[in-house]
gemmi code that builds the backbone of each chain (N, CA, C; Angstrom):
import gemmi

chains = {
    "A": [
        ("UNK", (0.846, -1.198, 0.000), (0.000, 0.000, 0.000), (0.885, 1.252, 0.000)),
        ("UNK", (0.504, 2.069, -0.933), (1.567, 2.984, -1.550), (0.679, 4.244, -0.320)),
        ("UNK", (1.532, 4.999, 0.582), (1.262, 6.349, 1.134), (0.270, 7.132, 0.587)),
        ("UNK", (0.122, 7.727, -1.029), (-0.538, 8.197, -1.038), (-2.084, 7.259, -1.152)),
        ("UNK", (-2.249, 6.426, -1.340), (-3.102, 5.043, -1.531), (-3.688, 5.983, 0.274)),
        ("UNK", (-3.108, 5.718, 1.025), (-3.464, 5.569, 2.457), (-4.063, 7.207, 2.572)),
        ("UNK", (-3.454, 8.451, 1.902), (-4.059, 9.767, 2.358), (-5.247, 9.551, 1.351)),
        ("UNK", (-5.541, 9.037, 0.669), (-6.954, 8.902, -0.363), (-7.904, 8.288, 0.570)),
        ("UNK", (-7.546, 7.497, 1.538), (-8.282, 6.760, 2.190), (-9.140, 7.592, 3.735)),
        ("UNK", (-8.416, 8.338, 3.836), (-8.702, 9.317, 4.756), (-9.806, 10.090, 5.192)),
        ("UNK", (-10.965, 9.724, 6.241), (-12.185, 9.874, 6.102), (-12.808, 11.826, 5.919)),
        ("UNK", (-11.653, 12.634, 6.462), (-11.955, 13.924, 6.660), (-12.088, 14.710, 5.193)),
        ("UNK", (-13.019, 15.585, 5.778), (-13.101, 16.923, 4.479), (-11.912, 17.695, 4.482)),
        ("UNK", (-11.497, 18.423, 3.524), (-10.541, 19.568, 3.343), (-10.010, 20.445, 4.742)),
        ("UNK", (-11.089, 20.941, 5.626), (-11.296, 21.850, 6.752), (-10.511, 21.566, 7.676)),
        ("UNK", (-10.515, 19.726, 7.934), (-10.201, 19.235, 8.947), (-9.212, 18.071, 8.523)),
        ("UNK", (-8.862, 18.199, 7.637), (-7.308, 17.426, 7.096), (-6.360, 17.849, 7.365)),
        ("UNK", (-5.732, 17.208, 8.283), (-4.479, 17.832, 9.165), (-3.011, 16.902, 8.473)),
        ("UNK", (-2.995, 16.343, 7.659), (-2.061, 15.381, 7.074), (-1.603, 15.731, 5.562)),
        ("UNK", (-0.285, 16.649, 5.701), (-0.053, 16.397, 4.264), (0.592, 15.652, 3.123)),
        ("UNK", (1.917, 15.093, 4.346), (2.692, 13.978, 3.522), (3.334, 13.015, 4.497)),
        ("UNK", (3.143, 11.910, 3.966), (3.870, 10.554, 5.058), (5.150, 10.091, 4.297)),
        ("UNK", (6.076, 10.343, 5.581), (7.181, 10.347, 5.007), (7.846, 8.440, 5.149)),
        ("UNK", (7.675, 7.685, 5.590), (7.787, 6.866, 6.558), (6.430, 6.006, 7.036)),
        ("UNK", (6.154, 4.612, 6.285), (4.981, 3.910, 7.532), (5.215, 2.619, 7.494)),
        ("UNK", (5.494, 1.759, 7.875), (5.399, 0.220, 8.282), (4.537, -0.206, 9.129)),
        ("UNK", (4.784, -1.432, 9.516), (3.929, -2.415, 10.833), (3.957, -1.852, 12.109)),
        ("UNK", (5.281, -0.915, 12.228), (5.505, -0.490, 13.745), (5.349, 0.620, 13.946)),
        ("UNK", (4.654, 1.429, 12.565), (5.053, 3.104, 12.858), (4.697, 3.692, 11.478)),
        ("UNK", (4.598, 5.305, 11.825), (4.598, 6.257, 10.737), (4.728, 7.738, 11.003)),
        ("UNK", (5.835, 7.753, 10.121), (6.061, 9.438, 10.107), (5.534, 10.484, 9.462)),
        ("UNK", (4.991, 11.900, 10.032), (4.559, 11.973, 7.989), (4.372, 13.567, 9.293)),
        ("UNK", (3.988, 14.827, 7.890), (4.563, 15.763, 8.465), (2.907, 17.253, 7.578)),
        ("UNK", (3.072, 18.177, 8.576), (1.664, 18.875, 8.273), (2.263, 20.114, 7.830)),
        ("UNK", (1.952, 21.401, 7.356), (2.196, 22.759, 7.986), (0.685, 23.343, 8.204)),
        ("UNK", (0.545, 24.219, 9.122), (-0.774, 24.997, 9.691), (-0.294, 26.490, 8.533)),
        ("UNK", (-1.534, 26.590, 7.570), (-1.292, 27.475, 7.034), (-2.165, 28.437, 7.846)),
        ("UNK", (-1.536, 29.972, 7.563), (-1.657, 31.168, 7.992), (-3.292, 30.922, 8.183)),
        ("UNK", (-3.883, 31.302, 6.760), (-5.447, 31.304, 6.858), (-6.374, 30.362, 7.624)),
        ("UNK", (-5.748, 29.648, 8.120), (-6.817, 28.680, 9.027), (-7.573, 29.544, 9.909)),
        ("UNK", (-8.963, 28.782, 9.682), (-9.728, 29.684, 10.076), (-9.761, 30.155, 11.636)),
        ("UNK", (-9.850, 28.835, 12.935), (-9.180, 29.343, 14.057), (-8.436, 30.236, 14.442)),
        ("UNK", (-7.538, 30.379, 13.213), (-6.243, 31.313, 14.171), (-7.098, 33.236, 14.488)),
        ("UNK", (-8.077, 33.449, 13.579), (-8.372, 34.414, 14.072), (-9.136, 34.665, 15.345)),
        ("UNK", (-9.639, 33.386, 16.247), (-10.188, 33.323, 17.302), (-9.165, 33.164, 18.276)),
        ("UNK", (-8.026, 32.007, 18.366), (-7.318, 31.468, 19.285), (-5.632, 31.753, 18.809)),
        ("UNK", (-5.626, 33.003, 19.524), (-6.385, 33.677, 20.487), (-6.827, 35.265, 19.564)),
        ("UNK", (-7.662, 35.925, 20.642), (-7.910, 37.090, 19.994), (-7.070, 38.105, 19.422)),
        ("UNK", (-5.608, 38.138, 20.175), (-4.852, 39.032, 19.452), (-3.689, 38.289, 19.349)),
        ("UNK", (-3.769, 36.828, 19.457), (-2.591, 36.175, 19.605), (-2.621, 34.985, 19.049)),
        ("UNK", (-2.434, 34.897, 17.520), (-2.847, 33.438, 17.187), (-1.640, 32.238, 17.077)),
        ("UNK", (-2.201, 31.112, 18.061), (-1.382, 30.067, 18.451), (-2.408, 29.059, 17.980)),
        ("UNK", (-1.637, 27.579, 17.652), (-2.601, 26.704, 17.159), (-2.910, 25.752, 18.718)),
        ("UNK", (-4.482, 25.513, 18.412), (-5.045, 25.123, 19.496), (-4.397, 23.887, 19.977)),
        ("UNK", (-4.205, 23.044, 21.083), (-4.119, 21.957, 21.767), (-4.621, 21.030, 21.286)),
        ("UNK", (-6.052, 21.684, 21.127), (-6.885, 20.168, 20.355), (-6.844, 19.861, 18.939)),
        ("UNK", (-6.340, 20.819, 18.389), (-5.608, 20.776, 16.953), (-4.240, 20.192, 17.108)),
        ("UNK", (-3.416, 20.765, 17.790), (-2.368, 19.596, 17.859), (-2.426, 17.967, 18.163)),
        ("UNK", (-3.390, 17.765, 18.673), (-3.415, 16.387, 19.470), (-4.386, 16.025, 18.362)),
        ("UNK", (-5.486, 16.417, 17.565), (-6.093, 15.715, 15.888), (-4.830, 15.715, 15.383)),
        ("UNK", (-4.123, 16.334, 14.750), (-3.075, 16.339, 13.687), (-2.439, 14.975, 14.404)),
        ("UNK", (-1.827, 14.503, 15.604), (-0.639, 13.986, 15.937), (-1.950, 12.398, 16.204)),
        ("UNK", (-3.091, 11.956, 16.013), (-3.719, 11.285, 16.043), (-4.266, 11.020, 14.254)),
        ("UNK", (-4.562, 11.883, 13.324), (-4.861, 11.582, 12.019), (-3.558, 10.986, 11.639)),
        ("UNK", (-2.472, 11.331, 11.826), (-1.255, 10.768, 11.161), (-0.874, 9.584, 11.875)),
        ("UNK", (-0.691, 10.038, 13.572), (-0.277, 8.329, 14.496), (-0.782, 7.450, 14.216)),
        ("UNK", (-1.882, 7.489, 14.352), (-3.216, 6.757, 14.616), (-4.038, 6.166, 13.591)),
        ("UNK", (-4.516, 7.076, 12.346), (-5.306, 6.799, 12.029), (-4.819, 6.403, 10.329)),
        ("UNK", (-3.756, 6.701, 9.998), (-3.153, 6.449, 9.063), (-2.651, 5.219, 9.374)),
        ("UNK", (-1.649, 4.667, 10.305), (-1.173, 3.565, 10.995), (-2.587, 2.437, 10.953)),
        ("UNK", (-3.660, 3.282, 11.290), (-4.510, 2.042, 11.326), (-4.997, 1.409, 10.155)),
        ("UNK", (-5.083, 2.690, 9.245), (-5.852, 2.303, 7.501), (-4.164, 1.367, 7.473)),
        ("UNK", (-3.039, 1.953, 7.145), (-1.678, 0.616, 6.925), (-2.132, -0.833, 7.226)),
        ("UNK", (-2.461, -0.836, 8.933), (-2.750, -2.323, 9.261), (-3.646, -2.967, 8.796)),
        ("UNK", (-4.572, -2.278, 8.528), (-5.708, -2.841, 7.745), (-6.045, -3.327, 6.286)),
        ("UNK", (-4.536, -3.017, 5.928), (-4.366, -3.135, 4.419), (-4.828, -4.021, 3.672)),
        ("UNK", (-4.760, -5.691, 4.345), (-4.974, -6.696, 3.719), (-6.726, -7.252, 4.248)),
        ("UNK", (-6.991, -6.564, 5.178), (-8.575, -6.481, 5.383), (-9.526, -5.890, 4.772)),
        ("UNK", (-10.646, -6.536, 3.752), (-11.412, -5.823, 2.518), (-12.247, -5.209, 3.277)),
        ("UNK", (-12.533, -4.437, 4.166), (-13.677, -4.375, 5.092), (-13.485, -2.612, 5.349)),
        ("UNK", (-14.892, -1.711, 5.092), (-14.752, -0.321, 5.454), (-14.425, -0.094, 7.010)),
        ("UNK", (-13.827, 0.205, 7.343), (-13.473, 0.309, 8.658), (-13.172, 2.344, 9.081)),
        ("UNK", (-13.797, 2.273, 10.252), (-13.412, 3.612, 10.642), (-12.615, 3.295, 11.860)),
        ("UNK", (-11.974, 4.682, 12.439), (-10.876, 4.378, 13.142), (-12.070, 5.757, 14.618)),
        ("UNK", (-12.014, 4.783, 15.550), (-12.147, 6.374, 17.038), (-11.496, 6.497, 17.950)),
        ("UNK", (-10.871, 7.690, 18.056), (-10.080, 7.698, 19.086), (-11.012, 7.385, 20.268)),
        ("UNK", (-10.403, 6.644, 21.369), (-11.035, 6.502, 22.365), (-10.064, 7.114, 23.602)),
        ("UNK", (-8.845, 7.292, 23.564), (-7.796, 8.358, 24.883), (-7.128, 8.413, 24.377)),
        ("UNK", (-6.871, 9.899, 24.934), (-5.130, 10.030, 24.815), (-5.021, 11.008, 26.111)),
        ("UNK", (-3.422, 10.620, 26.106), (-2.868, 11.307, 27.242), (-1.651, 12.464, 26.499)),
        ("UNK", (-1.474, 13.765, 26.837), (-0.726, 14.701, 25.663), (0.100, 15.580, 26.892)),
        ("UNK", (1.711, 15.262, 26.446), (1.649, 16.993, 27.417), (2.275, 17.947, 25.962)),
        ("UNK", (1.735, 19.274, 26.638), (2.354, 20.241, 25.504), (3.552, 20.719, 26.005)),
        ("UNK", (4.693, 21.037, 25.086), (5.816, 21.995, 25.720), (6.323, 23.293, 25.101)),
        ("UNK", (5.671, 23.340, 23.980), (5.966, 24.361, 23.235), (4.429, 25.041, 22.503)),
        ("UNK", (4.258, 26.336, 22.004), (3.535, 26.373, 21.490), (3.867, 26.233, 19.431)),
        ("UNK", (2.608, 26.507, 18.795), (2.951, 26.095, 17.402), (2.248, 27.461, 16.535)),
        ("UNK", (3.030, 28.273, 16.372), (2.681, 29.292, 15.636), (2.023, 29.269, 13.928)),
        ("UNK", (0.913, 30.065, 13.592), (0.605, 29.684, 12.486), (1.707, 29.780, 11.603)),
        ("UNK", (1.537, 29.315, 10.391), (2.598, 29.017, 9.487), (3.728, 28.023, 9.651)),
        ("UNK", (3.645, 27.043, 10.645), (4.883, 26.591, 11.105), (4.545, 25.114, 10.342)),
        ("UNK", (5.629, 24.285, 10.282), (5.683, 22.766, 9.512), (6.055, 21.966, 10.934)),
        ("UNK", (4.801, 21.034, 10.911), (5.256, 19.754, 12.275), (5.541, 18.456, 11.367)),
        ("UNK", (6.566, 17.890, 12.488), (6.503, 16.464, 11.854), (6.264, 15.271, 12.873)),
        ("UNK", (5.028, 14.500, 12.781), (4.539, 13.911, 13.709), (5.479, 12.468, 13.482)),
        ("UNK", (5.891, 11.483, 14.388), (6.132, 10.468, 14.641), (4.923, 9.786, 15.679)),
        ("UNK", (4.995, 8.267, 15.444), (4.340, 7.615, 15.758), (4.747, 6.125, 15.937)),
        ("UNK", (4.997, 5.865, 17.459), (5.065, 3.813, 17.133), (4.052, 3.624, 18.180)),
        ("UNK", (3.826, 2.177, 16.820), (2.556, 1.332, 18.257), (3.303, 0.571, 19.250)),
        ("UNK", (2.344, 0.890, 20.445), (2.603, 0.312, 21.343), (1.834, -0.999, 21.672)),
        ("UNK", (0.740, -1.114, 21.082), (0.230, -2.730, 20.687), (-0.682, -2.446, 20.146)),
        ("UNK", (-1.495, -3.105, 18.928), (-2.098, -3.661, 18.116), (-3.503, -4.646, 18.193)),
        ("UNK", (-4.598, -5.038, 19.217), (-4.844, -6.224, 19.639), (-6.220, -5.593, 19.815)),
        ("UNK", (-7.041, -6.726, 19.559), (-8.399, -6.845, 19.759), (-9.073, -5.759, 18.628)),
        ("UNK", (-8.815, -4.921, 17.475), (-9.304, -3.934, 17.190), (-8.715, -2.769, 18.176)),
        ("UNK", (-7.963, -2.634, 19.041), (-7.695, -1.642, 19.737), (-6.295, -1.316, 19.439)),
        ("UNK", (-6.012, -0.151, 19.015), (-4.542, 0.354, 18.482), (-4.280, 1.329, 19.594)),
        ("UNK", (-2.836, 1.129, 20.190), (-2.322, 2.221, 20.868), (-1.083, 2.638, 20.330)),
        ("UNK", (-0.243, 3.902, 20.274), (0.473, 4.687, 19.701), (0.846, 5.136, 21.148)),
        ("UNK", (2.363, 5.835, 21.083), (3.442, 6.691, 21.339), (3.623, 7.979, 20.198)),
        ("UNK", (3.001, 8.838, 20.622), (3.267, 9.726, 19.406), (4.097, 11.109, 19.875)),
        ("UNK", (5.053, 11.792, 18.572), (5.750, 12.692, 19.230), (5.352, 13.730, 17.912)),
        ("UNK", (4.969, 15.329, 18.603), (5.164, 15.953, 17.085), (6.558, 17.053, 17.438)),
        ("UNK", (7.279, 17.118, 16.068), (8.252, 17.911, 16.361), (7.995, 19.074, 15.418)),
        ("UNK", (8.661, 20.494, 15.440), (8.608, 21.794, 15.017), (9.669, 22.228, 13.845)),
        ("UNK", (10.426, 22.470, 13.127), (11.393, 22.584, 11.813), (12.739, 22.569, 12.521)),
        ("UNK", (12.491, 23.135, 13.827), (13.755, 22.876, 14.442), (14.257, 21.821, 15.034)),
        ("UNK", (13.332, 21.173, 15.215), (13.966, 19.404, 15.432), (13.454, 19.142, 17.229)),
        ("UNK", (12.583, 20.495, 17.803), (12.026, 20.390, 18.945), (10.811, 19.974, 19.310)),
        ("UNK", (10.745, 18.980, 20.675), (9.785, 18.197, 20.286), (8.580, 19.253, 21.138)),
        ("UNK", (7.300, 19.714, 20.563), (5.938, 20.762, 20.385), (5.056, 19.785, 21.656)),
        ("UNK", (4.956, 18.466, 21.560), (3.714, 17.944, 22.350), (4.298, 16.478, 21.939)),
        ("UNK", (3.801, 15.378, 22.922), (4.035, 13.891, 23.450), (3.081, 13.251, 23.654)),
        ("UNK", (2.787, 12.065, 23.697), (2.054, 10.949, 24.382), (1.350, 10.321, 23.762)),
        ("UNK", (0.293, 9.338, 24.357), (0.261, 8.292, 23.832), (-1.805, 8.483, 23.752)),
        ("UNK", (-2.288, 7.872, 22.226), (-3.117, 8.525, 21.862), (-3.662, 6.544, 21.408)),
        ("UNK", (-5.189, 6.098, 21.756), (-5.624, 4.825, 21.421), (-6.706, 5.512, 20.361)),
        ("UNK", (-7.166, 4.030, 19.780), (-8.595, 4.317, 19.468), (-8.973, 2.590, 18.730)),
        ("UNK", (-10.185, 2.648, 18.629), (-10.767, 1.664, 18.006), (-11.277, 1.131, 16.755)),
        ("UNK", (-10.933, -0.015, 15.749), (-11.054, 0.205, 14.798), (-12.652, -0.365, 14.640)),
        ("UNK", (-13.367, -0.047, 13.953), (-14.431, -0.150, 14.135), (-15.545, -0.407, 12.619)),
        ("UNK", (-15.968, -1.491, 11.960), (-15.945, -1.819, 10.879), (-17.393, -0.696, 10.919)),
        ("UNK", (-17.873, -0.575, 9.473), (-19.209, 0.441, 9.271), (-20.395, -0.182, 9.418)),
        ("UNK", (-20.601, -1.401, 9.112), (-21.753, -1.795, 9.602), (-21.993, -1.565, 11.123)),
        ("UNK", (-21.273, -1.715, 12.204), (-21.691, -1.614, 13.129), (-21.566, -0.429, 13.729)),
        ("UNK", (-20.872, 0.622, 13.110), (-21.127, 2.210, 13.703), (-20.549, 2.722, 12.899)),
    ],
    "B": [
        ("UNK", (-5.124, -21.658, 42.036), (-5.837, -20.286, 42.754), (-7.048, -20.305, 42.014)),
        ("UNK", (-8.131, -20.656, 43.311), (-9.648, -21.117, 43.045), (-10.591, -20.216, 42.560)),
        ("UNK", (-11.409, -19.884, 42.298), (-12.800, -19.542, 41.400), (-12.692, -17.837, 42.471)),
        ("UNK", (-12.768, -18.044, 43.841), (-12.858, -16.819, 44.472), (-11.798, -15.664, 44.512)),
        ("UNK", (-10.726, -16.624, 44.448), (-9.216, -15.727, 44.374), (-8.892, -14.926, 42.592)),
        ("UNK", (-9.623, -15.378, 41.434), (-9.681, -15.085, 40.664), (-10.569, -14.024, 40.777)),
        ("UNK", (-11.623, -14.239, 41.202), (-12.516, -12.987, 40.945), (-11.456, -11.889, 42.042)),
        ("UNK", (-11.511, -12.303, 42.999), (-11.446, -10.846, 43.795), (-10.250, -9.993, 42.954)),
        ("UNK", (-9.105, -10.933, 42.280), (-7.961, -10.205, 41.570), (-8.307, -9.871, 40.219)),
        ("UNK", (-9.617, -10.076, 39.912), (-10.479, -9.447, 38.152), (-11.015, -8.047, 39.136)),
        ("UNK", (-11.863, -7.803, 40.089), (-12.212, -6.611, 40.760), (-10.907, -5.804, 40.903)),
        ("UNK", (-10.061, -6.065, 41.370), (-8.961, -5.100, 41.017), (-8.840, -4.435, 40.262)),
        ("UNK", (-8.512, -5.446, 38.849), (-9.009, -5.074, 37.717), (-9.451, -4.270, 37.445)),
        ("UNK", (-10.847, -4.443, 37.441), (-11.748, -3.835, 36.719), (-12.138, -2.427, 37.126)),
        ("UNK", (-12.035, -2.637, 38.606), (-12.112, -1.051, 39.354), (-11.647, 0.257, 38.468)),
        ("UNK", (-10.545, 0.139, 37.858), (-9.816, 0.662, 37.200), (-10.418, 1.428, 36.149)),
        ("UNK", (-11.372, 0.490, 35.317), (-11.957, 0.931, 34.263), (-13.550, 1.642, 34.526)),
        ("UNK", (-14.658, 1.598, 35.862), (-15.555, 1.787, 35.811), (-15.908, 3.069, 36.826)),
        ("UNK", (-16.556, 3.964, 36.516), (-17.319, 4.680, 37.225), (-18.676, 4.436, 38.155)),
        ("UNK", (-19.251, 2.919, 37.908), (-20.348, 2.902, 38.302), (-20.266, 2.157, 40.259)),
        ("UNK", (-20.320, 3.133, 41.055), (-19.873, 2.293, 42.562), (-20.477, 1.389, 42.962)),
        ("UNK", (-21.618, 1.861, 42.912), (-23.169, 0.537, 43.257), (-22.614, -0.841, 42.596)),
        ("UNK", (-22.536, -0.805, 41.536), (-22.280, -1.961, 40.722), (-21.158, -2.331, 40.604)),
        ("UNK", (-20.153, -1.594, 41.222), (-18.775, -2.114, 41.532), (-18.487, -2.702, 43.274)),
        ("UNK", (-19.496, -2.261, 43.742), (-19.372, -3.002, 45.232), (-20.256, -4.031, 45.091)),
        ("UNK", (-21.000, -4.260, 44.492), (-21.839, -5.666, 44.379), (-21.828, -6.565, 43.690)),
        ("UNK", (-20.306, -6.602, 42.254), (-19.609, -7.058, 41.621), (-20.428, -8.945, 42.543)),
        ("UNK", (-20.147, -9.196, 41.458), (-20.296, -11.243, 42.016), (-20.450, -11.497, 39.950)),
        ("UNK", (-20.657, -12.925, 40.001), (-20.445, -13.917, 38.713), (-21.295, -13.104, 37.701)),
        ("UNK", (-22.932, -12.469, 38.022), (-23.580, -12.683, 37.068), (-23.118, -11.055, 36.251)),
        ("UNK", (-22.415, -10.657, 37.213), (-22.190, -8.823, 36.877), (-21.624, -8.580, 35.377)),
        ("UNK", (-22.000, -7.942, 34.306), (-21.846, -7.726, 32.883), (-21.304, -6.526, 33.031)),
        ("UNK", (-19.728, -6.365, 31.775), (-19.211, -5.618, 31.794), (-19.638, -4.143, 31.354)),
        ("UNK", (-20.544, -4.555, 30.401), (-21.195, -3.439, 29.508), (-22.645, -2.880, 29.978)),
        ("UNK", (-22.971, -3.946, 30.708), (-24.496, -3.416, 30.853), (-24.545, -2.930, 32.388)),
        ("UNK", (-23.862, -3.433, 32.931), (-23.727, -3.071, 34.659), (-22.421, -1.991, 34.745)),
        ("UNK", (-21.414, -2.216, 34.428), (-20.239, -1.689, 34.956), (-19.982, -0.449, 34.143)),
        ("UNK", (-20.871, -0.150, 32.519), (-20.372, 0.741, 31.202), (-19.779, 0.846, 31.121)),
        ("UNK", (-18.793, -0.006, 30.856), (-17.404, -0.361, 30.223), (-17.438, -0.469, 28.624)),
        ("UNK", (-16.705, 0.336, 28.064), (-16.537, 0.444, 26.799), (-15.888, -0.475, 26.332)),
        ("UNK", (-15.917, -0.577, 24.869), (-15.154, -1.211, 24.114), (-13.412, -1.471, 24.536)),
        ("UNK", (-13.427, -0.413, 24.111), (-11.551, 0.243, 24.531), (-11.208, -0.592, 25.259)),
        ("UNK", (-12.119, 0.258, 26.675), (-11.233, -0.033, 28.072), (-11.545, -1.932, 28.030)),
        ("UNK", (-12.200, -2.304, 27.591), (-12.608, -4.022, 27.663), (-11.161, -4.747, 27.034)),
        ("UNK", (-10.619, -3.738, 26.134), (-9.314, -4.502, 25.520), (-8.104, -4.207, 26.951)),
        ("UNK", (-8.914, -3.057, 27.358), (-7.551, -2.557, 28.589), (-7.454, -3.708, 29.940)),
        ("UNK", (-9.085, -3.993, 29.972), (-9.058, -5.145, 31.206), (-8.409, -6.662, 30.619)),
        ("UNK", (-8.237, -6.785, 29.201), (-8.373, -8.102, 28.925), (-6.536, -8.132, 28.991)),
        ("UNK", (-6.129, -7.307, 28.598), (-4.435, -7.048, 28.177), (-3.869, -7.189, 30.024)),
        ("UNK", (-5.090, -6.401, 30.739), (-4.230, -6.348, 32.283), (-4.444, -7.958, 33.122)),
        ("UNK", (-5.785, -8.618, 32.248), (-5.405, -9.699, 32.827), (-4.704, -11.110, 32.608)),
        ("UNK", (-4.008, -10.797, 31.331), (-2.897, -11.435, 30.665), (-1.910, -11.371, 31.849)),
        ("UNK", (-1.341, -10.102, 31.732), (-0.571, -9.440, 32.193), (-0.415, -10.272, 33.845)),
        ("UNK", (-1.760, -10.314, 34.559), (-1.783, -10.582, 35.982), (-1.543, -12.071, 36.266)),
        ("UNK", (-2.136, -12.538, 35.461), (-2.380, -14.053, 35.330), (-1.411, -14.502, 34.259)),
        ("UNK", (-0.863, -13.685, 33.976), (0.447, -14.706, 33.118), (-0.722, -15.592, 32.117)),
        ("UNK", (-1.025, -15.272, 31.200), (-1.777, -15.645, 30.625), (-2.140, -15.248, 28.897)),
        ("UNK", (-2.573, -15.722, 28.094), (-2.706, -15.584, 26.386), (-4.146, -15.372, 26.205)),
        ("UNK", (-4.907, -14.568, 26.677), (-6.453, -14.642, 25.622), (-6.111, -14.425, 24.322)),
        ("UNK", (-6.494, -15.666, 23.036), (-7.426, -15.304, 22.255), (-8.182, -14.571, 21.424)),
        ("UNK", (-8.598, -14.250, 20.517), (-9.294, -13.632, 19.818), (-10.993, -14.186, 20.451)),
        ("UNK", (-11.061, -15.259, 20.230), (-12.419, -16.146, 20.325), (-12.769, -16.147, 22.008)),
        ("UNK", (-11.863, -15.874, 22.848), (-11.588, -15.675, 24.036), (-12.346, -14.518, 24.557)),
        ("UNK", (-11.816, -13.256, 23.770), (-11.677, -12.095, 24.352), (-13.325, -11.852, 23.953)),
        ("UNK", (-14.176, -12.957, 22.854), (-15.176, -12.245, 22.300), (-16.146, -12.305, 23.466)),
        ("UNK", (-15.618, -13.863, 24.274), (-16.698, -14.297, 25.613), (-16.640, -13.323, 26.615)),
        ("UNK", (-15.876, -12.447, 26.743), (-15.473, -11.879, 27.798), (-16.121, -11.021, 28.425)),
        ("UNK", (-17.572, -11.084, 28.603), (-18.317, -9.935, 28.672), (-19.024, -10.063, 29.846)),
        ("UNK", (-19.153, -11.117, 30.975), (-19.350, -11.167, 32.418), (-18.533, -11.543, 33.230)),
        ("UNK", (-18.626, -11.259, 34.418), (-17.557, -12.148, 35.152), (-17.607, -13.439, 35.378)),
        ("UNK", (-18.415, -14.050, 35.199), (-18.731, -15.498, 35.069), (-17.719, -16.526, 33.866)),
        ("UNK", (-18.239, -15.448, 32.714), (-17.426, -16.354, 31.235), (-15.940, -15.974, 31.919)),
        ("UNK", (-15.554, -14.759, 32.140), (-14.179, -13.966, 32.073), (-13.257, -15.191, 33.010)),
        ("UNK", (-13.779, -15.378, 34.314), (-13.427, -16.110, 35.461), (-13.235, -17.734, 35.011)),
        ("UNK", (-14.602, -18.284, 33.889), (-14.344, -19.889, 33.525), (-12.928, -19.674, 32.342)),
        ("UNK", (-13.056, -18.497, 31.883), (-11.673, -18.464, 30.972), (-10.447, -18.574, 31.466)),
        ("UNK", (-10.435, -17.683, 32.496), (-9.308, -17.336, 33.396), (-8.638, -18.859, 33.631)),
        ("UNK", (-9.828, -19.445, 34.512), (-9.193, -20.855, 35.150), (-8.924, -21.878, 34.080)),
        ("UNK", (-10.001, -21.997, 32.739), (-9.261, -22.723, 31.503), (-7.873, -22.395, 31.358)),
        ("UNK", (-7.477, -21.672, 31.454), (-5.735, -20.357, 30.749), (-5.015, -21.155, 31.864)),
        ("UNK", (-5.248, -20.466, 32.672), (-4.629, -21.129, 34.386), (-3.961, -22.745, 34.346)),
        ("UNK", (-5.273, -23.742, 34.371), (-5.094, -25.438, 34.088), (-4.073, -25.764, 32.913)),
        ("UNK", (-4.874, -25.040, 31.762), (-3.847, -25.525, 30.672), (-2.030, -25.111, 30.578)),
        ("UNK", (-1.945, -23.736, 31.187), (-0.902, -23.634, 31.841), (-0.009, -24.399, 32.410)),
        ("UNK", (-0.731, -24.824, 33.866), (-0.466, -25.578, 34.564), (0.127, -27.240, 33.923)),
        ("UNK", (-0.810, -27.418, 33.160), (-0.691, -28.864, 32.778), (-0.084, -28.916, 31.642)),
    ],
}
model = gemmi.Model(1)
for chain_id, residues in chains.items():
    chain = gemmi.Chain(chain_id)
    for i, (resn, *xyz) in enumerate(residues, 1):
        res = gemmi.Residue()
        res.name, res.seqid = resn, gemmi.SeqId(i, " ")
        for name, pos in zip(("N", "CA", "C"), xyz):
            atom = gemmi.Atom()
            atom.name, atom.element = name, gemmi.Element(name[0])
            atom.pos, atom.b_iso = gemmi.Position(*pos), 0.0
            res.add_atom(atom)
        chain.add_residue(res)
    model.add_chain(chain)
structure = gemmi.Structure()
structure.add_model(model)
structure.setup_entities()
């Protein structure tokens, strides 16, 4: 399964596509990397005179790529529509992420089992510093049943 | 380690994963993970992985599907346990 094969597969609209290129994905992992362009529409809210990209935008971005890309990979040889939900994550932030900036998310699983995927995910900033950490699950979940 | 010593070390367990107290202090065989305790999906893979983990033990795929009272969870447990053993 060719990378871009896997961003075609990708359930989100334009708005909320946080994934632009995977640099890196196997059985154990995937790298792949975003930039937050200027015009996003948030940044003129968060904050009002100070636009930083939200928390919960960092932790979607570092879950569409950990997570949910990693999961369409594993699923490769399974003919079956499957959606992916996050069900936890645990995140700390250490930096903030200014609009315009390029992240590059890393991701290894930490196990695989039952339909339940867990990840170690790290996103880093152009400078090679790591922005936010931790470890993000979710469930794969075929369409007939939700 | 008999039928009772299993359960009380699955309540450990499970404590972990549930909000519901009533139904976690009155825990016994017939108690259902989903319908008594609202235990999600997820966390059901989280109890099944911790009781590998406790019990030195391999669930299954076909295993993990029974796993939905303490009754099945507990006759699994001690199947895992024996065959172990033996």
């Amino acid at each position: 399964m060719t990378t871009q094969e896997i961003l075609d597969k990708l359930p989100y609209g334009k708005s909320f596509l946080f994934v632009d290129e995977l640099l890196h994905i196997d059985e154990n992992g995937v790298k792949g990397t975003y930039i937050y362009a200027k015009d996003l529409p948030f940044y003129e809210s968060h904050f009002k005179d100070y636009p930083v990209t939200p928390a919960v935008i960092l932790t979607e971005t570092m879950a569409q790529i950990g997570l949910v890309c990693l999961g369409i990979y594993l699923l490769k040889d399974i003919n079956l529509n499957t959606s992916i939900a996050m069900t936890s994550n645990a995140i700390d932030f250490l930096k903030p992420v200014a609009p315009g900036e390029q992240v590059t998310v890393t991701s290894e699983k930490v196990y695989f089992r039952f339909n339940k995927l867990s990840c170690k995910v790290k996103m880093e900033n152009a400078a090679g510093e790591v922005v936010c950490k931790g470890n993000i699950s979710g469930m794969l979940i075929s369409k007939e049943n939700g | 380690m008999n039928k009772e010593e299993i359960i009380d070390t699955l309540k450990t367990i499970i404590e972990l994963y549930s909000e519901e107290a009533t139904a976690l202090a009155h825990i016994d065989e017939n108690t259902d993970f989903i319908h008594d305790l609202k235990i999600n999906s997820a966390n059901l893979v989280d109890i099944v992985l911790d009781i590998e983990e406790k019990f030195n033990i391999e669930i299954d795929n076909d295993s993990m599907a029974k796993m939905l009272t303490v009754k099945a969870t507990t006759e699994i447990i001690a199947q895992k346990l024996d065959a172990h053993a033996g």
